[in-house]
C-alpha positions, 0 to 999 in steps of 0.5 A, a space after each residue: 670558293 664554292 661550285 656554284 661561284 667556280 661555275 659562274 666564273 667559268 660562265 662569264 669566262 667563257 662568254 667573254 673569251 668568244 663574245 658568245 651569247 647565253 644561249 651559246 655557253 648554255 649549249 657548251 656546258 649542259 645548262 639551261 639558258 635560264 641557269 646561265 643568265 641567272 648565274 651572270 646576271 644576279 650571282 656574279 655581281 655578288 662574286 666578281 663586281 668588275 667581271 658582272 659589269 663586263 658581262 652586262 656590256 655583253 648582255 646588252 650588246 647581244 639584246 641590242 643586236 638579236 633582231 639581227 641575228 634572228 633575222 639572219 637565222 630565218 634568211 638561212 632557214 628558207 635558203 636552204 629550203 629552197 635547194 
């Protein structure tokens, strides 16, 4: 197995584990968001097909829900703004 396929493992592991978005795994490991999704999206279905299918239910749960988080991010924001 090469490093890129350990890397990408390690990445959907990683994501699954804490239901963290590509964003988050990016920030833990020191990579761009773009490597990540990359690596997720496209690598791991030609290294671990079963794997990719749980990632890309991640994927589209976290799409489905970012409105919500930026949202909150924004409420946080100007809340403490205002102290």
């Amino acid at each position: 197995m090469s490093n890129v396929d350990s890397r990408v493992l390690h990445e959907a592991k990683l994501m699954l584990d804490g239901k963290r978005t590509v964003r988050e795994v990016a920030r833990l490991i020191g990579f761009s968001k773009s490597t990540v999704h990359n690596d997720v999206a496209i690598r791991l279905k030609q290294i671990d097909y079963d794997l990719y299918l749980e990632i890309k239910e991640l994927l589209e749960f976290n799409k489905k829900i970012r409105h919500i988080r930026g949202g909150e991010a924004t409420k946080k924001k100007y809340q403490l703004k205002l102290r």
